[in-house]
N, C-alpha and C positions, 0 to 999 in steps of 0.2 A: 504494500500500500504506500502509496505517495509520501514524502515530507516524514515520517515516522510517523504517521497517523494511527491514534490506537483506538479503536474501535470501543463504544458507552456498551456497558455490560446493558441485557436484555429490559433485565428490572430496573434500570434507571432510566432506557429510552422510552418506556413505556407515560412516562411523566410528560414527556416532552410531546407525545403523541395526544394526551389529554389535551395539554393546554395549550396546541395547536388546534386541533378539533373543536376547544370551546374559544379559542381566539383570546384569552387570557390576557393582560396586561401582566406583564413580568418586572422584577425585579433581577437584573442578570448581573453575576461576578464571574470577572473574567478570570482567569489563572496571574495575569499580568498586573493585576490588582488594579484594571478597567471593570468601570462599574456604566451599564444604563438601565433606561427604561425603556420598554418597548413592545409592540402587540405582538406575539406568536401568531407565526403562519406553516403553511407544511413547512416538513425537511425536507430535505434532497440529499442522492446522492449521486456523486460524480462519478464519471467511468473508471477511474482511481481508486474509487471505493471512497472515499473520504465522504463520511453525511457532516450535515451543517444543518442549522437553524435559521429557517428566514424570519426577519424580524421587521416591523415597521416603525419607526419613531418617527419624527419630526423631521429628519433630517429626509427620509425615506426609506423605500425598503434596503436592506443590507443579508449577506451569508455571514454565519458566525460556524464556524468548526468546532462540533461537538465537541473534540477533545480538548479544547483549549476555554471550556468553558468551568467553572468552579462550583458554580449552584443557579438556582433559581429560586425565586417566592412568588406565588402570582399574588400582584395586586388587586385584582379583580375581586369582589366582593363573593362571598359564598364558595369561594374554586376550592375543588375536592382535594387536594395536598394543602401543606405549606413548605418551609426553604428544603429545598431539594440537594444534598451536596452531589454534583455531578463529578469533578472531579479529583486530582492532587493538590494537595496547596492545603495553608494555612486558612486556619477562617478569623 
């Protein structure tokens, strides 16, 4: 797989599938110790295999690489999780 892409174990992509499906307002921490906010739309994934997170804020939509992302909270009122640690890193 591309870049050392390390593929989100089953049961944590499955979150990420929620709160695309309900379009969720996220709170997102990146590994990089990048923080936004932003609506959840599908993932994708590339012919590389690398899946990512589309995201829409303000700025507009963007790809975020699964693996480079730290956790989630959705903002959204009622959403069936809360912060989600996605991946390595400090909290």
């Amino acid at each position: 797989m591309g870049n050392g892409y390390q593929p989100l174990a089953c049961d944590l992509h499955d979150y990420l599938e929620i709160a695309c499906l309900h379009h969720y307002r996220l709170c997102i921490e990146l590994l990089d110790g990048g923080r936004l906010e932003a609506e959840a739309l599908p993932t994708q994934t590339a012919p590389s295999k690398e899946e990512f997170l589309v995201v829409r804020d303000q700025q507009g939509e963007q790809r975020l690489r699964l693996d480079r992302l730290l956790a989630i909270t959705p903002l959204t009122p009622g959403a069936s999780f809360s912060r989600v640690v996605l991946g390595r890193g400090q909290c």
